[in-house]
DSSP file (Angstrom, degrees, kcal/mol; ACC not computed):
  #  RESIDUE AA STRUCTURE BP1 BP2  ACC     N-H-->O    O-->H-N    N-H-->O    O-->H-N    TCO  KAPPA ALPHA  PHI   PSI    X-CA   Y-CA   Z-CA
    1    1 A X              0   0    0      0, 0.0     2,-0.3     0, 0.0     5,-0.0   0.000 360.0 360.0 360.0 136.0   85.7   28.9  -88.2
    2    2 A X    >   -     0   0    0      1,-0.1     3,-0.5     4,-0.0     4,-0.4  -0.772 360.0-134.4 -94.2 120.0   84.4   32.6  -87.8
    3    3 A X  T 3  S+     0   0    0     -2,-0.3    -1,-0.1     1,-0.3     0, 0.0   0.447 106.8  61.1 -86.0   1.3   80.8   32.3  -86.4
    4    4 A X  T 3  S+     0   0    0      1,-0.2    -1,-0.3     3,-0.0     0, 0.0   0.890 104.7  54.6 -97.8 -44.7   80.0   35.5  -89.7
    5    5 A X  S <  S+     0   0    0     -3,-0.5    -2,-0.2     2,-0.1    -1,-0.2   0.654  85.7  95.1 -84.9   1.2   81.2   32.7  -92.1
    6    6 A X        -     0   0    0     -4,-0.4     2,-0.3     1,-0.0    -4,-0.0  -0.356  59.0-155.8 -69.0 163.7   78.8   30.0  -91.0
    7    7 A X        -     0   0    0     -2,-0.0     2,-0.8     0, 0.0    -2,-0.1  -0.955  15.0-138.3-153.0 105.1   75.6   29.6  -93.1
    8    8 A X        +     0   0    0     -2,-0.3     3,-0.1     1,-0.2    -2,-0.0  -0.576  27.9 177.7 -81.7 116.0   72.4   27.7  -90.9
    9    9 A X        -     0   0    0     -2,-0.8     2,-0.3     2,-0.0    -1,-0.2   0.338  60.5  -0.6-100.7   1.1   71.3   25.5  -94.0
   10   10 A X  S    S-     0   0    0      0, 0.0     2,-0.3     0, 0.0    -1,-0.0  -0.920  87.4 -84.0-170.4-148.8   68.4   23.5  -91.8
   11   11 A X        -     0   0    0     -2,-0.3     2,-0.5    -3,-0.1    -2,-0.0  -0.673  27.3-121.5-123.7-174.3   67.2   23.5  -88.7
   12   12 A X        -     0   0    0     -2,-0.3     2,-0.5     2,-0.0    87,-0.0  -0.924  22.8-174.6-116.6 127.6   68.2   21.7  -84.8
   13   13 A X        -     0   0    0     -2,-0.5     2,-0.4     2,-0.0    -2,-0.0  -0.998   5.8-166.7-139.3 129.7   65.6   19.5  -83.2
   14   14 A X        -     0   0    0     -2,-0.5     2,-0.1     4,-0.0    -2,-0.0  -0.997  19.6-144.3-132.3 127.9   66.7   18.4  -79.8
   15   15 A X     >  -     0   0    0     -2,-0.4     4,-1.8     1,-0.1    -2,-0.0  -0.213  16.6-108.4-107.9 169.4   64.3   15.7  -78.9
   16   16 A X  H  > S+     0   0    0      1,-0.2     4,-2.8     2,-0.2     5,-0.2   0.971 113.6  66.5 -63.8 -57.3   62.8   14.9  -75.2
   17   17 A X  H  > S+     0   0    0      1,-0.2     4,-0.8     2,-0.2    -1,-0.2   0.823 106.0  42.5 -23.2 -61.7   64.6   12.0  -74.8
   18   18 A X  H >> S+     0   0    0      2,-0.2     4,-3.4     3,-0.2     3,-1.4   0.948 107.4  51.7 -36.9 -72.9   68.0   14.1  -74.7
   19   19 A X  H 3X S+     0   0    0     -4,-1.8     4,-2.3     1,-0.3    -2,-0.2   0.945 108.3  58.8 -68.9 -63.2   67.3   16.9  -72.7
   20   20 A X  H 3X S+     0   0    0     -4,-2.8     4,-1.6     1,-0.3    -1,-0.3   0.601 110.3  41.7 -55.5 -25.6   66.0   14.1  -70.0
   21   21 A X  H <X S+     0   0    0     -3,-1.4     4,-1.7    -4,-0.8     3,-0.4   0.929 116.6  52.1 -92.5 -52.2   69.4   12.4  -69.9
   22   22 A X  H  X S+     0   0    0     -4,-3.4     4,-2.0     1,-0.3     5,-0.2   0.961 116.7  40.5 -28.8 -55.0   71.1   16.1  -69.9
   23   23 A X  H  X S+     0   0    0     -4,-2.3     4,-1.0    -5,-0.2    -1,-0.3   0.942 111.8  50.3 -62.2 -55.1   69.0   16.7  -67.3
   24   24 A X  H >X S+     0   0    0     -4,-1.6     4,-4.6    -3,-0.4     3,-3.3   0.974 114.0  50.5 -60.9 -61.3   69.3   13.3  -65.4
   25   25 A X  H >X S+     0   0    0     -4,-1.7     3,-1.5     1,-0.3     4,-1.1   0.848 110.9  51.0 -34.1 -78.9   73.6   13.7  -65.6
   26   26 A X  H 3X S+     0   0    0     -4,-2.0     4,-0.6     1,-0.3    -1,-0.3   0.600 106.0  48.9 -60.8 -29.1   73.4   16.8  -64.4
   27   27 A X  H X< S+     0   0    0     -3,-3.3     3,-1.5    -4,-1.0    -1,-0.3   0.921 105.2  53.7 -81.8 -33.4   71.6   16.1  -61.7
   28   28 A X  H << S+     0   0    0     -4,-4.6    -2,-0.2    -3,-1.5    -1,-0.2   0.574  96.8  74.2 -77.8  -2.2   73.5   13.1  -60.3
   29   29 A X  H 3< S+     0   0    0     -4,-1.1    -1,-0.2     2,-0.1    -2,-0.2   0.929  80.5  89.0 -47.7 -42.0   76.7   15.5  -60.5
   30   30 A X  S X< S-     0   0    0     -3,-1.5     3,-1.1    -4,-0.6    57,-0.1  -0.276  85.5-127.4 -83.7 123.9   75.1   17.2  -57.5
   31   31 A X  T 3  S+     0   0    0      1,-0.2    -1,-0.1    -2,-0.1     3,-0.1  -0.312  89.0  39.6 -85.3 175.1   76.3   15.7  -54.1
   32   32 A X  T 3  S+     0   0    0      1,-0.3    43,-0.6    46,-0.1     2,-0.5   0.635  77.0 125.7  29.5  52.6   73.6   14.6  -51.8
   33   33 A X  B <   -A   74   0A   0     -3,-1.1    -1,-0.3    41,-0.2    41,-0.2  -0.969  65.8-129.4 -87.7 115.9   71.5   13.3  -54.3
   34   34 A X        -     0   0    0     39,-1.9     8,-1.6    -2,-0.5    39,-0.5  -0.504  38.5-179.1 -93.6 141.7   70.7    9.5  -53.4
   35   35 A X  B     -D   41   0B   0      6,-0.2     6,-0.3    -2,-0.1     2,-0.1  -0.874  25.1-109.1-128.1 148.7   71.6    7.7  -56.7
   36   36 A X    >   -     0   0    0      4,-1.5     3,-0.7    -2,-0.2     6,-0.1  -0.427  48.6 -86.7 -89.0 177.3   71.3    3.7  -57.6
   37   37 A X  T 3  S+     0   0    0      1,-0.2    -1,-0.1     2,-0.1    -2,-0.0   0.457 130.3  53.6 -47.3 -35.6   74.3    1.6  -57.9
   38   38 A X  T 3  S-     0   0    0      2,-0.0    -1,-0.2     3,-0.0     3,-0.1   0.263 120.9-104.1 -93.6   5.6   74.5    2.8  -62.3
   39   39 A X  S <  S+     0   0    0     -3,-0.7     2,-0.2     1,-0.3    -2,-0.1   0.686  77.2 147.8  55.6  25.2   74.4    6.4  -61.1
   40   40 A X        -     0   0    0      1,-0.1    -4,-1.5   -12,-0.0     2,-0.3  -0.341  60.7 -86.3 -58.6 153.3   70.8    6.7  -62.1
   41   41 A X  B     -D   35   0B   0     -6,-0.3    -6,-0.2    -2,-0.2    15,-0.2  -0.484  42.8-106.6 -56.8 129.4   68.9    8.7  -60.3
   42   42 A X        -     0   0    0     -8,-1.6     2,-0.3    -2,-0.3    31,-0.1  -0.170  39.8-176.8 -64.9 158.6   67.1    7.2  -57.0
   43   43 A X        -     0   0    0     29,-0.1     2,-0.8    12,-0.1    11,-0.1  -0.955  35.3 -91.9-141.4 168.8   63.2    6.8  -57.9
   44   44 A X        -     0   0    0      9,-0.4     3,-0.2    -2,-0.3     9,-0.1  -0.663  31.8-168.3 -85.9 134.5   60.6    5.4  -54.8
   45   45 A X  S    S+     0   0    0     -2,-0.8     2,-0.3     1,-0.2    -1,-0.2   0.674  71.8  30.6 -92.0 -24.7   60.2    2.0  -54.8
   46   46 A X  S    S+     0   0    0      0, 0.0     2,-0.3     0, 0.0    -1,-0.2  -0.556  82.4 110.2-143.8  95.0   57.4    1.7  -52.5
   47   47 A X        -     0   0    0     -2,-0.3     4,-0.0     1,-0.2    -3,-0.0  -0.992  69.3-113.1-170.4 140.7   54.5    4.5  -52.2
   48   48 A X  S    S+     0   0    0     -2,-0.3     3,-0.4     1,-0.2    -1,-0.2   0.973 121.3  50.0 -47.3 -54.7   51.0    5.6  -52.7
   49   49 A X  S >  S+     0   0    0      1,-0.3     2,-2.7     2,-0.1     3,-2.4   0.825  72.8  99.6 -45.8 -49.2   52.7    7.8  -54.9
   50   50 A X  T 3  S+     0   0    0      1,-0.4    -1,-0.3     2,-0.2    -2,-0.1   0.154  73.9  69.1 -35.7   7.6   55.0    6.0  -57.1
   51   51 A X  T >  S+     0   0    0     -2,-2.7     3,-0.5    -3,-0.4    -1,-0.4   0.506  98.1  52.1 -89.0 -21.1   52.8    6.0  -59.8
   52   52 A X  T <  S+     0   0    0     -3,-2.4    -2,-0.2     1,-0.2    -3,-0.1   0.550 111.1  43.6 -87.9   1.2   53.3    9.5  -60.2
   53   53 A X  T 3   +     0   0    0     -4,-0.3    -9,-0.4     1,-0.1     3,-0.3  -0.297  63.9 133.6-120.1  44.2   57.3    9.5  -60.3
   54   54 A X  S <  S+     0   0    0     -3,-0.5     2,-1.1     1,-0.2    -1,-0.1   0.995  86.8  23.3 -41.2 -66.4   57.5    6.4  -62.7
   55   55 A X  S    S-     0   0    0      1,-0.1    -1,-0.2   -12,-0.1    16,-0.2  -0.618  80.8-148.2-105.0  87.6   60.3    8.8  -64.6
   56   56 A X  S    S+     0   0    0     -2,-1.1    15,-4.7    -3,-0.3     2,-0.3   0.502  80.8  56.1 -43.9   4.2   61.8   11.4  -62.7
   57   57 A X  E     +B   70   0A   0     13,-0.2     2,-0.3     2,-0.0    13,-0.3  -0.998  58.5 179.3-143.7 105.6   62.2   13.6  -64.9
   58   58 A X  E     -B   69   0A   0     11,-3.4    11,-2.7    -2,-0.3     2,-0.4  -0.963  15.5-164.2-123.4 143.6   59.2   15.0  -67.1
   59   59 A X  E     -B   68   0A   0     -2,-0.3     2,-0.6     9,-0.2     9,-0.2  -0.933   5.7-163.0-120.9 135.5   60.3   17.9  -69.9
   60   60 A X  E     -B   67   0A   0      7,-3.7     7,-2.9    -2,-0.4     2,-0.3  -0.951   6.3-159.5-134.8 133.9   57.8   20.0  -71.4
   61   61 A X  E     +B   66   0A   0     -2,-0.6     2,-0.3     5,-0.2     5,-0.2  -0.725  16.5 171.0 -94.9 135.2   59.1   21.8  -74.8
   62   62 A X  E >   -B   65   0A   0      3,-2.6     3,-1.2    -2,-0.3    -2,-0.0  -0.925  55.5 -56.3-148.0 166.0   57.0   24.9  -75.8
   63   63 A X  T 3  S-     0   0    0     -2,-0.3    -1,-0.3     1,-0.2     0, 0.0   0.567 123.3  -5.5 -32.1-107.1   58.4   27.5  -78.9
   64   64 A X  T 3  S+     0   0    0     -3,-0.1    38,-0.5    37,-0.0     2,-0.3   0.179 125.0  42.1 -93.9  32.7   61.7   28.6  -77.8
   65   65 A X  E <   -B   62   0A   0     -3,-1.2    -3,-2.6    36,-0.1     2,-0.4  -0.960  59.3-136.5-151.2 178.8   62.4   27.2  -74.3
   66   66 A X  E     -Bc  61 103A   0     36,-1.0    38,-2.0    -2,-0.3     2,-0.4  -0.962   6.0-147.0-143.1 153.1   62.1   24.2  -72.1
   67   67 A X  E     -B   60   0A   0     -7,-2.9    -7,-3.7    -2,-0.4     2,-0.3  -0.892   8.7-152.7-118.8 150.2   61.1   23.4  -68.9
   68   68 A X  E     -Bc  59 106A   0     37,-2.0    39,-2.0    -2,-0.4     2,-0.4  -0.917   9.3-174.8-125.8 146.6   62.2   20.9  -66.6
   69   69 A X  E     +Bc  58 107A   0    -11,-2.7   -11,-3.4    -2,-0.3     2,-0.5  -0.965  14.0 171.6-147.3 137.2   60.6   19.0  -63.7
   70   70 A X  E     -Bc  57 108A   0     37,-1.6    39,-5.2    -2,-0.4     2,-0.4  -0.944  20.5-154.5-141.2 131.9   62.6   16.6  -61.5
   71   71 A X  E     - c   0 109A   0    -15,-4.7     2,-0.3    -2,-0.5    39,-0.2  -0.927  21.5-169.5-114.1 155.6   61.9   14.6  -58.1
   72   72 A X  E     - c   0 110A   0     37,-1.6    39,-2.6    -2,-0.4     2,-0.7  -0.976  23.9-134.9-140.5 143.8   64.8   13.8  -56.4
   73   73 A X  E     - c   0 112A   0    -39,-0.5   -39,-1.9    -2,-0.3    40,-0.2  -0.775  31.8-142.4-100.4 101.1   65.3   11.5  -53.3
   74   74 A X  E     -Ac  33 113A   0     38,-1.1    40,-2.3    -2,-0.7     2,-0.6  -0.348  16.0-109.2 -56.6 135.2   67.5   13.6  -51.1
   75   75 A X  E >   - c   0 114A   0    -43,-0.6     3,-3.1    38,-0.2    40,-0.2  -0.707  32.6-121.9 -54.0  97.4   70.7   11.6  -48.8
   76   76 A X  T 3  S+     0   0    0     38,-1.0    39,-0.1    -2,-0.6    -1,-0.1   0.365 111.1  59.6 -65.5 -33.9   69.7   11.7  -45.4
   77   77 A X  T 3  S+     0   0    0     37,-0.3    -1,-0.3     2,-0.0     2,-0.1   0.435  95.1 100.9 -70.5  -3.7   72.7   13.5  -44.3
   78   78 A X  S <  S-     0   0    0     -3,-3.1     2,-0.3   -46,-0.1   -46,-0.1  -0.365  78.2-117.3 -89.3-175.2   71.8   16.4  -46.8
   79   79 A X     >  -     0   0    0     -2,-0.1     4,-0.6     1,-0.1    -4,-0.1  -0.666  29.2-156.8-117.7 137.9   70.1   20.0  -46.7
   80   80 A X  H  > S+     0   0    0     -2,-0.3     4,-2.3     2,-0.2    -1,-0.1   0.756  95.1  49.4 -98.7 -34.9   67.3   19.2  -48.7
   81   81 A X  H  4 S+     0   0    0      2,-0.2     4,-0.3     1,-0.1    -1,-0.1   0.675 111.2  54.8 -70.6 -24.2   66.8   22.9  -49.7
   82   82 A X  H >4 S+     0   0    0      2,-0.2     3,-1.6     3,-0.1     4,-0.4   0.872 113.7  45.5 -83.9 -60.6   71.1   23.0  -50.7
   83   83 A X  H >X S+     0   0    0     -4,-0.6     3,-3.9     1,-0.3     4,-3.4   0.948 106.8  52.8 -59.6 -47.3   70.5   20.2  -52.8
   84   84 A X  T 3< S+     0   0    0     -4,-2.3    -1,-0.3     1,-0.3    -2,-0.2   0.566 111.5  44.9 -49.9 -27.4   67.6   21.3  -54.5
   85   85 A X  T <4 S+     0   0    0     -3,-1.6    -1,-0.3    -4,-0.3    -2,-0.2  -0.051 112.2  58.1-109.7   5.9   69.0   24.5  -55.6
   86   86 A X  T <> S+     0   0    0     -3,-3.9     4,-1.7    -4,-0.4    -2,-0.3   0.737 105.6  43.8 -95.4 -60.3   72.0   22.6  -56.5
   87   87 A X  H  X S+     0   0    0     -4,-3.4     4,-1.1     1,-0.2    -2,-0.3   0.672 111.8  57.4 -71.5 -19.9   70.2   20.5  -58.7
   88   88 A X  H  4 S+     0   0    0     -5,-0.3     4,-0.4     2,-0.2    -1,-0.2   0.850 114.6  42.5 -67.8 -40.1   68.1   24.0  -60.3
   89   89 A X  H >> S+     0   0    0      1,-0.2     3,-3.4    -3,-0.2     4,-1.4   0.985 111.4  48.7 -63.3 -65.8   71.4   25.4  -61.2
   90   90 A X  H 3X S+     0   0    0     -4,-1.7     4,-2.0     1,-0.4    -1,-0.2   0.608 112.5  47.8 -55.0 -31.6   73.2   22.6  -62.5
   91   91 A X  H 3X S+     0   0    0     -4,-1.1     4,-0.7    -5,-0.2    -1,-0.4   0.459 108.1  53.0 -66.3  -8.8   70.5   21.5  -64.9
   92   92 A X  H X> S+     0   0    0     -3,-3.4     4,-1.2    -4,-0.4     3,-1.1   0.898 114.1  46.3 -91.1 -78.8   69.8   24.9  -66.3
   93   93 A X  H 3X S+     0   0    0     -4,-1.4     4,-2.7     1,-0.3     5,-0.2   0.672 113.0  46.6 -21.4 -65.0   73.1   25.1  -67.0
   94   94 A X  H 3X S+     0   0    0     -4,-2.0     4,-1.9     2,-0.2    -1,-0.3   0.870 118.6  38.9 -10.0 -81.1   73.4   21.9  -68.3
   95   95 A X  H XX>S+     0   0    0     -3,-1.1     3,-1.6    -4,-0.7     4,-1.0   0.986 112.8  53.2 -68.1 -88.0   70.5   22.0  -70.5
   96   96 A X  H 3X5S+     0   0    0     -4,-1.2     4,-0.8     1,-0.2    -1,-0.2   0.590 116.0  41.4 -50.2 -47.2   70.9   25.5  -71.6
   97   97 A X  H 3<5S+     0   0    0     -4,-2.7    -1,-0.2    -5,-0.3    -2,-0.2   0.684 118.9  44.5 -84.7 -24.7   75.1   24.7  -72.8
   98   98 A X  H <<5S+     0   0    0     -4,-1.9    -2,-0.2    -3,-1.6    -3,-0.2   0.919 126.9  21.6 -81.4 -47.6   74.6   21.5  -74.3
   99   99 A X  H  <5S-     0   0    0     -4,-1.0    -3,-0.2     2,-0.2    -2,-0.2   0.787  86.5-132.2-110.6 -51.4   71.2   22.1  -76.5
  100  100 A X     << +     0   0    0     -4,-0.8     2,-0.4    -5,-0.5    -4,-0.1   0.499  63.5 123.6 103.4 -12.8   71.2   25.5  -76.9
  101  101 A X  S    S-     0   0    0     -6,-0.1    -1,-0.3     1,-0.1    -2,-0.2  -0.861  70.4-105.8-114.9 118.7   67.3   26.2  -75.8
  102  102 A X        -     0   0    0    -38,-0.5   -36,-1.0    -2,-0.4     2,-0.4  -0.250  26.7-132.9 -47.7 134.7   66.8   28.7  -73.0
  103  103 A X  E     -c   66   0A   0      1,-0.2   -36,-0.3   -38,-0.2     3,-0.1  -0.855  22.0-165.2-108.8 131.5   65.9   26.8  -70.1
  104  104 A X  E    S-     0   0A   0    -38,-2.0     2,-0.2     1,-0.4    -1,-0.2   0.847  73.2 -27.6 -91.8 -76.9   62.2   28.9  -68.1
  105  105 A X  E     -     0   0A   0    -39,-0.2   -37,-2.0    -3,-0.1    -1,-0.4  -0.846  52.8-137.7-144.0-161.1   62.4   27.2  -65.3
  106  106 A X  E     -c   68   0A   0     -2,-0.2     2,-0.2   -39,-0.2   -37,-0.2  -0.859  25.8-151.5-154.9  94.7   63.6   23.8  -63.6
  107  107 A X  E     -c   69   0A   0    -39,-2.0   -37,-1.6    -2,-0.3     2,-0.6  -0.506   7.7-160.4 -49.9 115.0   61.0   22.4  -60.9
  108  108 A X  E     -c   70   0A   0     -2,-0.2     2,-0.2   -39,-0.1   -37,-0.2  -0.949   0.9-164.9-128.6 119.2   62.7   20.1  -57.8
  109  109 A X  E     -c   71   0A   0    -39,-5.2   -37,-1.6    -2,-0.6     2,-0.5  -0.866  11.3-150.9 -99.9 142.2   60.3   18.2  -56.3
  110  110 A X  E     +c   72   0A   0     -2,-0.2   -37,-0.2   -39,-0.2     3,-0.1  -0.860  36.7 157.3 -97.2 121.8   61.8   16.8  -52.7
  111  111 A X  E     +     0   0A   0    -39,-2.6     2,-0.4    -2,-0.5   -38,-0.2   0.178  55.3   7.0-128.8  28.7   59.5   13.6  -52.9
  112  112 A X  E     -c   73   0A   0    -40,-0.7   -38,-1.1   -68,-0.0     2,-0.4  -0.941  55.6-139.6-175.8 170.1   61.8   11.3  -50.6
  113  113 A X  E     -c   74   0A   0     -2,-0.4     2,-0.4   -40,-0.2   -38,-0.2  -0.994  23.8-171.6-131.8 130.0   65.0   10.8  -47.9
  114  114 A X  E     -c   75   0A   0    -40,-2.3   -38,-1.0    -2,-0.4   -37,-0.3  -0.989  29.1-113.4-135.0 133.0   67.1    8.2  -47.8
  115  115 A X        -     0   0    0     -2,-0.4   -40,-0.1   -40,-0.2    -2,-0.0  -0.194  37.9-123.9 -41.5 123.3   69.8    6.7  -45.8
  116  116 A X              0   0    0      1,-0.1    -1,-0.1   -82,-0.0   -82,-0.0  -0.192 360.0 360.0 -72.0 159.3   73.4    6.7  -47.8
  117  117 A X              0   0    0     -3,-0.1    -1,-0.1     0, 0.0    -2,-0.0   0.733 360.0 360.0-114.2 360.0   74.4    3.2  -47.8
């Protein structure tokens, strides 16, 4: 189909929910990212903080872009700063190919290390 002969009869709503599992996939592509056993994303299990990384992944939608903000527990054997800029790309990308919505930026908070098992 020839993108002149298409006709936008309504509109595209890509909900939070979405983007956060784009986001999350994308992220656990990236290697020395510590991941559970389902190839979630690792979250802290035990920390004054841990009430502020319930979800690793918070998205804040604003007219036509989105922003992303991700804590990650880096594998102990990683470059925290390689990963981290692994995970910026790959989620922009991500987000940006799948949805369609221009991505402003993509936040990687380092907030733990862990031993691979």
């Amino acid at each position: 189909m020839n993108k002149n002969d298409a006709k936008t009869t309504g509109t595209l709503k890509v909900s939070a929910n979405a983007i956060i599992g784009i986001a999350e996939a994308a992220a656990a592509e990236i290697k020395g990212v510590a991941l559970t056993s389902t190839n979630k994303l690792a979250v802290l299990k035990s920390s004054a903080i841990k009430e502020r990384f319930i979800s690793p992944i918070r998205v804040k939608i604003s007219n036509d872009s989105v922003s992303v903000d991700i804590s990650i527990i880096v594998n102990q054997s990683a470059k925290a700063c390689d990963v981290a800029k692994g995970v910026q790309n790959n989620v922009k990308s991500a987000v940006q190919s799948m949805t369609g919505i221009a991505v402003s930026k993509v936040n990687v908070s380092v907030v733990g290390i862990c031993a691979e098992v």
